[in-house]
C-alpha angles and dihedrals in degrees: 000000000000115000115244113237117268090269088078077081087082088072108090121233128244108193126175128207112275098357120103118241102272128188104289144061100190122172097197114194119197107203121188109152083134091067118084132191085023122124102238105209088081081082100049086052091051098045098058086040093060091042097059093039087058095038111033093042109088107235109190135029095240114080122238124213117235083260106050088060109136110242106220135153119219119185117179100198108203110217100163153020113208089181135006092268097034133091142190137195150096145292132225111190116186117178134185155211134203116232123225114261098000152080089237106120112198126219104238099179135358130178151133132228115206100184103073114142123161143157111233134167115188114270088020098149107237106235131185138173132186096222100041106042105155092046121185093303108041079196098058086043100048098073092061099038090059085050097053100038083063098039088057090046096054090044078053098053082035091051099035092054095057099047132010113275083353086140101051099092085059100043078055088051093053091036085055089055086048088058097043105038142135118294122199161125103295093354108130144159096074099084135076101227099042094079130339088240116050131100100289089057089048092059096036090060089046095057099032114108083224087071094047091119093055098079093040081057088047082057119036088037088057104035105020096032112029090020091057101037089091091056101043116349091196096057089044093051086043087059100053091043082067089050076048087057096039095052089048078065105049091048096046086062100030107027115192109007117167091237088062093047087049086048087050094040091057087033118036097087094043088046088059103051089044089057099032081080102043133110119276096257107045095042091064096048091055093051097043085063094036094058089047096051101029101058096176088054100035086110087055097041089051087051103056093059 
């Protein structure tokens, strides 16, 4: 794996006694202030649980220094309990990426799931195998096959913006817990016909041929477009007008995919404030795209020109 450049020493580290530094640095939040009669140091339990299974398992076979740890927030909201030892909710995963030369931190990826649904009793060990994902009980396993499904997601944008198609052997890892999830009653998001935007569809994106200019956007928009901005902002901006370029593609082939609608949801702010400098005429051309594209934003792109 190629070796970030010396501002990922602006990640913190999280080190725990006796376990080397892995890939991630993750603050998980369980939130369940929808739940009532219910003792609430089982989430606490959980939550610190959740938080040393995503940061302490080493998740990939390269080794990442203390520094290169990926900074990333994950907050399971609880909003039901079907049973006494089940839970539903949903899942917000952000994750970020250090900028060269400079304090700027990037969304890489931002999104909520809102088909969690999991069995958990407090001091259950969360388990999770690669080659047994469903396990014995698809609703205890649920929980940690959603996790790591993520976890592997966010290693692949993380990947794929340091070093073209860095990302892909992780989005085959996610794409391997898709095939192999859990299956059963009321547990959803895995499969294609169930919603045309879930985790099969992401993964399916990533790994579509369709898709093929996406990670040469996750690339060119983070080294050759943020990384360069310190040195020259109009070379930078001039980069990620060409991922621009590249994205209206893809849509105008494939309008509406869950994977662009990810990119926009991490992005669309960030977008704004990049354009909202340029020069006339490519800022209108940028916002022209972006409105097309970016549905949810289309009032604020339209704005900016």
């Amino acid at each position: 794996m190629l070796k970030r450049l010396s501002v990922l020493a602006l990640l913190c580290t999280l080190l725990y006694t006796g376990v080397s530094a892995q890939e991630l640095r993750a603050n998980v939040t369980v939130v369940a202030s929808q739940l009532q009669g219910v003792d609430k140091k089982i989430f606490t339990t959980l939550q610190n649980s959740l938080k040393e299974f995503i940061n302490n398992r080493r998740w990939a076979d390269d080794s990442y220094a203390p520094s290169e740890r990926i900074e990333c927030n994950v907050m399971l909201n609880l909003t039901g309990m079907p049973s006494s030892d089940v839970y539903r909710g949903t899942l917000t995963i952000q994750a970020t990426r250090p900028v060269y030369n400079s304090s700027y931190v990037t969304s890489i990826f931002n999104l909520q799931d809102n088909n969690v649904l999991f069995r958990y009793t407090e001091f259950q060990p969360l388990e999770f195998n690669d080659n047994r994902v469903g396990g014995s009980d698809p609703l205890a396993a649920n929980l940690t096959a959603i996790m790591a499904y993520y976890v592997y997601v966010v290693l692949g944008m993380d990947a794929d913006s340091f070093s073209p198609r860095g990302g892909d052997g992780f989005f085959k890892k996610a794409q391997n817990i898709v095939i192999n999830a859990p299956d059963g009653k009321d547990v959803s998001g895995w499969k294609a016909f169930e919603s045309q935007r879930n985790r099969y569809w992401l993964t399916d994106n990533l790994l579509n041929v369709k898709f093929n200019n996406f990670h040469d956007v996750m690339y060119q928009y983070h080294r050759m477009g943020l990384d360069q901005m310190y040195d020259d902002v109009n070379g930078g901006r001039s980069a990620i007008m060409n991922c621009i370029n590249l994205l209206y593609a893809i849509y105008q082939d494939v309008p509406n995919s869950m994977l662009m609608q990810t990119f926009y949801s991490a992005k669309g702010d960030e977008l704004l404030k990049i354009f909202s400098k340029a020069m006339p005429q490519e800022k209108s051309r940028a916002a022209e795209m972006l409105a097309k594209m970016d549905i949810p934003n289309a009032g604020r792109y339209q704005q900016m020109r």
